[in-house]
Structures are given as C-alpha cells and as structure tokens.
C-alpha positions as CSV (number, residue, x, y, z in Angstrom):
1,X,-30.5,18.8,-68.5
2,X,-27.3,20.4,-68.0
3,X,-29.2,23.1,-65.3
4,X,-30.4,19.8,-63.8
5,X,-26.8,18.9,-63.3
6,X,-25.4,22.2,-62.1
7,X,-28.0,22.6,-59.6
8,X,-27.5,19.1,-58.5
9,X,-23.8,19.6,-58.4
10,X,-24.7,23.4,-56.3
11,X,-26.6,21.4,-54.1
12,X,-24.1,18.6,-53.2
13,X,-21.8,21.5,-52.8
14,X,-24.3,23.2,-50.0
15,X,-24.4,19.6,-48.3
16,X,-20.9,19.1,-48.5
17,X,-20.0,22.0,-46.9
18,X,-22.9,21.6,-44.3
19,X,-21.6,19.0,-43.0
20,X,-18.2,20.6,-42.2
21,X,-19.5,23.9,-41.2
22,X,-19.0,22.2,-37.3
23,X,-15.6,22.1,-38.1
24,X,-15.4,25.3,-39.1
25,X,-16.8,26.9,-36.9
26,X,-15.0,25.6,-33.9
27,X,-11.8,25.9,-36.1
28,X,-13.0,29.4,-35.9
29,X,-14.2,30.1,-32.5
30,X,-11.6,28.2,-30.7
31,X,-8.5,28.5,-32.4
32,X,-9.2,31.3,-35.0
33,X,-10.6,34.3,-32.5
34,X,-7.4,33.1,-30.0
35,X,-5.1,34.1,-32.3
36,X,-6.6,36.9,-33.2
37,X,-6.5,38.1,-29.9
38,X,-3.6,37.4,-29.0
39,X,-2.0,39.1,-31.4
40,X,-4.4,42.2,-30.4
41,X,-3.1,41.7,-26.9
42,X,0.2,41.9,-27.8
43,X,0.2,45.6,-28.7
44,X,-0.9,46.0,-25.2
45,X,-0.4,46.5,-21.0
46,X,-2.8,44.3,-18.7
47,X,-2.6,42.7,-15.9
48,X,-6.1,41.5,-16.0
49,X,-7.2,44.1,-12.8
50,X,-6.5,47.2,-14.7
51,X,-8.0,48.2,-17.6
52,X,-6.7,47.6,-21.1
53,X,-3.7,50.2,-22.1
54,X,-2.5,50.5,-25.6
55,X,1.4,50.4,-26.1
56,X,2.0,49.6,-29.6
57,X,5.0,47.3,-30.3
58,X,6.6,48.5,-26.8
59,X,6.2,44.8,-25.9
60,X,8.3,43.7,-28.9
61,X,10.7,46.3,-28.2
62,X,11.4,44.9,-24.4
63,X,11.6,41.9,-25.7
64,X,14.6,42.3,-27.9
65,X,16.4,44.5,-25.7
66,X,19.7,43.5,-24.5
67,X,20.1,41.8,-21.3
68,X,15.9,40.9,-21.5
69,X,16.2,37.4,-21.7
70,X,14.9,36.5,-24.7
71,X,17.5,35.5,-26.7
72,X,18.7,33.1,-24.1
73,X,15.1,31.8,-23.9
74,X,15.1,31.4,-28.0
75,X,18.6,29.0,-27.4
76,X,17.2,26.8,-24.8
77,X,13.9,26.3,-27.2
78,X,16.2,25.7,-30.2
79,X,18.2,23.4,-28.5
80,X,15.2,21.2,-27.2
81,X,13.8,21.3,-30.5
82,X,16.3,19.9,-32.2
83,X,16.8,17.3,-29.2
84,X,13.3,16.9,-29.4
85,X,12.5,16.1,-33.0
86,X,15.8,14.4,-33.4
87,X,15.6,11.8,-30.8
88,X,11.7,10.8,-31.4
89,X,12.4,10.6,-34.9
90,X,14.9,8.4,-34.8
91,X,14.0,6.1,-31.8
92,X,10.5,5.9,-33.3
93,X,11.5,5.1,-36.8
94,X,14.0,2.0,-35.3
95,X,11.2,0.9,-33.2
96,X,8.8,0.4,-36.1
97,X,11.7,-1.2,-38.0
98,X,12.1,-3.6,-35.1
99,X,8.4,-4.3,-35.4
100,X,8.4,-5.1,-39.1
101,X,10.6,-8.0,-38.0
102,X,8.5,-11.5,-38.3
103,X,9.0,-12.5,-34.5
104,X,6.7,-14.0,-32.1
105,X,4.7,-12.0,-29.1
106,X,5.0,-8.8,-32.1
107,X,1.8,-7.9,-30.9
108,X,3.1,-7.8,-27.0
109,X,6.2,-6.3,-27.9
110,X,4.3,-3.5,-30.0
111,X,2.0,-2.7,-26.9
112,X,4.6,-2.8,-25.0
113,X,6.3,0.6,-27.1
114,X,3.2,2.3,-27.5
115,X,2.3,2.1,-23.5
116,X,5.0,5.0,-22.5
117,X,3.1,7.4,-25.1
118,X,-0.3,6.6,-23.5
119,X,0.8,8.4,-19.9
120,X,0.3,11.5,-19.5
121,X,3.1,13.9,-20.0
122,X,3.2,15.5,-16.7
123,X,2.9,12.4,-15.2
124,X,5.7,10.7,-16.7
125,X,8.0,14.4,-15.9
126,X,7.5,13.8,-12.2
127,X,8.2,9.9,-12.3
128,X,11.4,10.5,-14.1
129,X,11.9,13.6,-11.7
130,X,12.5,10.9,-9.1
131,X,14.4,8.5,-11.1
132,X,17.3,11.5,-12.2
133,X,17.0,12.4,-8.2
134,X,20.7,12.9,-6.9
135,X,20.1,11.2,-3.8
136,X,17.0,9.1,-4.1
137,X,17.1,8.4,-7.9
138,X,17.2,4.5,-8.9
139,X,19.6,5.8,-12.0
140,X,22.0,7.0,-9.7
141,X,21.5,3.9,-7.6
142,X,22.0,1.8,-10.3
143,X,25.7,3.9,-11.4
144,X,26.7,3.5,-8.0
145,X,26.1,-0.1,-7.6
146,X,28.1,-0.6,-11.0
147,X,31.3,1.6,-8.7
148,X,30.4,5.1,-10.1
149,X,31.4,7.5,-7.7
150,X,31.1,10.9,-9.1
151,X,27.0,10.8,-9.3
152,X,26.1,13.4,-11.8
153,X,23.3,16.0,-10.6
154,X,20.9,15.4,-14.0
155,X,18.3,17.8,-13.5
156,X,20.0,20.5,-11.7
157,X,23.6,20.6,-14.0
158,X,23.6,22.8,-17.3
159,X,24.7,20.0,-19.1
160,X,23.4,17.1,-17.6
161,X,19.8,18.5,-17.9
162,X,20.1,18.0,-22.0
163,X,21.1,14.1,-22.1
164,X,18.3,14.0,-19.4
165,X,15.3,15.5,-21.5
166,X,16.6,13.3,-24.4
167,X,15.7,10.4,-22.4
168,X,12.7,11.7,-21.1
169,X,11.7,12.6,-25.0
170,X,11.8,8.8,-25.7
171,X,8.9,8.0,-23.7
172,X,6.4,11.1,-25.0
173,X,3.5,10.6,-26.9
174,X,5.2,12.3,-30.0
175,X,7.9,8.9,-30.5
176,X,4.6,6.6,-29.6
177,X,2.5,8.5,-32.6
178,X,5.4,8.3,-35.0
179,X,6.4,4.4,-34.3
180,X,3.0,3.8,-35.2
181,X,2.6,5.8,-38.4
182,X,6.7,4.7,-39.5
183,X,5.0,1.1,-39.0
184,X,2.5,1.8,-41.4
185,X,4.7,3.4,-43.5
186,X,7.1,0.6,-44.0
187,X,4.8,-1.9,-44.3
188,X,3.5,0.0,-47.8
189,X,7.0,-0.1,-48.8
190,X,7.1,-2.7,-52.4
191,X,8.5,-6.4,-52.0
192,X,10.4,-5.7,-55.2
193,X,12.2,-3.1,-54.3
194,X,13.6,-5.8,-51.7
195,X,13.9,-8.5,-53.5
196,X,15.9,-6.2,-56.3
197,X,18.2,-5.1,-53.7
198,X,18.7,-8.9,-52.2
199,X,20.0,-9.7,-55.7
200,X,22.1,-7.1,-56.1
201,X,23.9,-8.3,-52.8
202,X,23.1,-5.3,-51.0
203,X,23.4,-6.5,-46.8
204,X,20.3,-4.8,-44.6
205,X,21.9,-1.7,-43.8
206,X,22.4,-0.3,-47.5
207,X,18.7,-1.7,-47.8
208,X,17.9,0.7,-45.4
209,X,19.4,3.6,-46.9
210,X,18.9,3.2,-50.4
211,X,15.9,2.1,-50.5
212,X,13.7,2.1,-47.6
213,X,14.1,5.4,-46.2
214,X,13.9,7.5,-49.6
215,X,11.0,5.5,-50.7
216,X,9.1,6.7,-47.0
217,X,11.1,9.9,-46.9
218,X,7.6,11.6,-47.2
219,X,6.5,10.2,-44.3
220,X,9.7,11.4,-42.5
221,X,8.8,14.9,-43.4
222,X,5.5,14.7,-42.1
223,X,7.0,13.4,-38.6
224,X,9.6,15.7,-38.9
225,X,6.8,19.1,-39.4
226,X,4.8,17.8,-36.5
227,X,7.3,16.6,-33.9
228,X,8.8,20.4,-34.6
229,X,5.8,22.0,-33.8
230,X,4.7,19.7,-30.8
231,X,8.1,20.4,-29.2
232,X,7.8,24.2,-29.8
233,X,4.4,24.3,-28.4
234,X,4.0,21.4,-26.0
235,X,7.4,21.6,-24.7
236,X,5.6,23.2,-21.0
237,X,4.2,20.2,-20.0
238,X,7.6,18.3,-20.2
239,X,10.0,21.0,-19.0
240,X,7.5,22.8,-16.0
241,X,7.1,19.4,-13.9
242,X,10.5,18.6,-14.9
243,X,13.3,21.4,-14.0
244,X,10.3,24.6,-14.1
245,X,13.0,26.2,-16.7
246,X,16.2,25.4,-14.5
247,X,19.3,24.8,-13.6
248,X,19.7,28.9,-14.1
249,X,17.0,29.1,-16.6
250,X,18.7,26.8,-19.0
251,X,15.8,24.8,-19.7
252,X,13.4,28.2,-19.6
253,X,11.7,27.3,-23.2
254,X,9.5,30.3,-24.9
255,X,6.2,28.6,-23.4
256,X,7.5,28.3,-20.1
257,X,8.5,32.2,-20.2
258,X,5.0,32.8,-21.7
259,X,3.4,30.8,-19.1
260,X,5.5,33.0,-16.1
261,X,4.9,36.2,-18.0
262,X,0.8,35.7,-17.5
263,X,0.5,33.7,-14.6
264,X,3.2,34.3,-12.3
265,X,3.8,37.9,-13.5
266,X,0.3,38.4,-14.9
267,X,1.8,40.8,-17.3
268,X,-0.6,39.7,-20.4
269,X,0.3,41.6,-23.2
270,X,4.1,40.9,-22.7
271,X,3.2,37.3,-22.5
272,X,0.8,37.9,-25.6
273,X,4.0,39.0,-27.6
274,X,5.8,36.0,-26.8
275,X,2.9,33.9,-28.2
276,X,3.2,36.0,-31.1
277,X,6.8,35.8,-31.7
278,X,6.2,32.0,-31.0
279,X,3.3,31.8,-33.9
280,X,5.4,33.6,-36.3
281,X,9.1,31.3,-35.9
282,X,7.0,27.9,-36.1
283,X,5.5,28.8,-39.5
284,X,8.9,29.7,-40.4
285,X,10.7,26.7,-39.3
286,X,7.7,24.4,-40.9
287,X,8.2,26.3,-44.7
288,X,11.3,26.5,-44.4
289,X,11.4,22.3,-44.0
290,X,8.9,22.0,-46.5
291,X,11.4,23.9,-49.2
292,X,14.2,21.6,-48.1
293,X,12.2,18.6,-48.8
294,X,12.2,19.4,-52.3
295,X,15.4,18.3,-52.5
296,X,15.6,15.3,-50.3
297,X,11.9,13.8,-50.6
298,X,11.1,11.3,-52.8
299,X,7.2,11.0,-54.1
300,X,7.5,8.4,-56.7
C-alpha cells in the first residue's frame, strides 16, 4: 500500500514538474544563457567585426579608473532611483487610498489613473518632451500666462531635469501597477482594526499611520523591491527619448551608458561589464531592503 502511495506521490511529482518544464526552460534559454554570457563577454574585446579577444577584468579596470565616467554615471542612476521608487510609491499608494473612498463614478475615476500606465513609455517621454519644451511647451505657456517670466529650461538645466523626471515618473506603468496592487491591499485591511481606532478617537491621518500602513507594510516592500529594480533596469526607455543622458550627461543612467557602449560605440565587452556591474548592485540593493524589512515589516 504504502509503495502504491509513494509511486503515486513520484508520479504526481513527474506531472507536476512537466507541466512547468516550459517555464523552465525559457527561464533558462532566454534569461539564464543571457546572463551567462554576458558575464563571459565581459572578460572580453569585440566589436562584433573582429574576432573575440580575451582581456580578463581589463574592462572592470577601465571602468573604475579615474576620470572614466563611471562613477558619475553610478550618481545619476542612484539619484533616479531613489526619485523613481520614491515618487511611484507614494503617488500610487495615495491614489489607491483615494479610491478606497465610497464616491460615485469610482470606477471612472479608477480608469481614469490606470490609463497613463497603459501608454507606452517611449511614447509618453516624447509627449512630455514637448510639454517641458522652452519655447513651445504648454507648461511653460501655462507659467507665463500666470506672469512667470524667468521660464526655466526643464530638460536641458542640471537641476531642472530632476523635478522633471519626477513628474514624468508619475505617469509610468510602475505607479499604474502599484495603485492597483495598494488597492487590493487596503481593501484586505480588517474593519476592526478601524472601528478600534474610531473609538479610540484616533482622526484619519493617525489611522493611516498606525494602523493601515504597518498592517500592508508587506505589500510596501514588495512595491518597494520591484519599483527599484524597474528603475535600475528600465530606466532607458524613459531617459533615452527624454534628455538621451543630458544636460552634460546628468541624466546618463548605467543602461543608457550600456546601451552607447554597444550600439553607438559597439565596444561589447565594455558594455558587457557594465551589465555586469549592473546585475551585481541590483541584487545588492534588493537584499539589502529585504534585511531592513525585518525591522519595519509587519506580517501578523
């Protein structure tokens, strides 16, 4: 009887992982043999003409030499980062909070924030390219109307360019996929909890704190994890139709330099390194917010 059950058990096993062997293997074929050659490419000089030349770690080495590049490339894709992940977070958490509110048209008004996330990124970079225009932009337009005179240059000032990605950030699909899964999330949160809280006379804000965000802190977290690695790896498609890593490279993020590197420099092993270097710091980043969480997330 029991060999009965243990080859039943072996065979549901077998099924089991028959049916995910697809996965697998295109977890394997298109995202497992990438990195692995990547990182192969990386000890190496080619320019996709010549043949393959084997340099070691010289990439590495040029890339951490003073007065590369590299370090101001890191800042820029630190700075949007934390721009990134900050401002999606937080504009997509109060949007679902708006939309727990028992109005009427919810539904319209919940289309209506979800839309934005929907375009496609490059599209939406060159359509606010020609809002933060200088000359032709409507926000300018709309400054000037209200007697602004001094028109900032938003895409082509160091600091202007910051505030304006922030903005553009908003409308990404990033803030659309969190408001969505933050609605969820505070929907599950206990009536009782509420209700306790009304009696104790706490007003909405201390609501807020004290009891709705640790009680979906876990669901923070998980926004938080995958908006930081969306913005270090999908930052390109944003920035290149954007500013294409300007004013004065301020804006040059480490997939826009990987992107020049083998495309516009077709120096592939160099730009292999980068993805390397890339690979390695978003692992960091992501265990290094998972052992803070300990701390600060709540699972009970």
């Amino acid at each position: 009887m029991r060999k009965k059950v243990r080859a039943g058990t072996i065979g549901q096993t077998i099924v089991s992982y028959g049916f995910l062997s697809p996965w697998f293997i295109g977890f394997l074929l298109f995202t497992g043999v990438p990195i692995i050659a990547s990182f192969v490419l990386s000890l190496t000089k080619w320019n996709l003409l010549a043949p393959i030349e084997f340099v070691g770690l010289q990439n590495f080495i040029a890339m951490l030499t003073p007065g590369s590049g590299f370090m101001n490339v890191l800042r820029a894709t630190i700075i949007y980062t934390v721009i990134a992940v900050t401002i999606s977070v937080i504009s997509s958490l109060f949007m679902a909070i708006l939309l727990n509110f028992k109005l009427k048209f919810i539904g319209f008004f919940r289309f209506c924030f979800f839309v934005p996330a929907v375009v496609p990124s490059v599209a939406m970079a060159f359509v606010f390219r020609l809002i933060f225009d200088q000359q032709m932009g409507v926000l300018n337009y709309f400054l000037s109307v209200f007697g602004f005179t001094s028109l900032p240059n938003w895409l082509n000032d160091t600091f202007w360019v910051w505030p304006s990605l922030a903005i553009v950030t908003i409308f990404t699909y990033s803030t659309g996929q969190m408001m969505l899964i933050f609605n969820s999330a505070l929907k599950e949160v206990p009536v009782h909890l509420h209700e306790a809280s009304d009696i104790e006379g706490a007003n909405f804000f201390q609501r807020l704190w004290f009891v709705t965000i640790p009680y979906i802190s876990p669901i923070i977290l998980f926004n938080v994890v995958v908006g930081t690695v969306n913005s270090f790896n999908t930052a390109f498609s944003v920035i290149f139709p954007l500013t294409d890593g300007g004013p004065n490279r301020a804006t040059q993020v480490m997939s826009l330099e990987l992107y020049d590197s083998a495309f516009r420099m077709f120096n592939i092993g160099y730009a292999s390194a980068i993805a390397a270097i890339l690979f390695v710091i978003v692992a960091t980043v992501a265990a290094i917010q998972f052992r803070i969480s300990r701390n600060v997330v709540h699972y009970e």
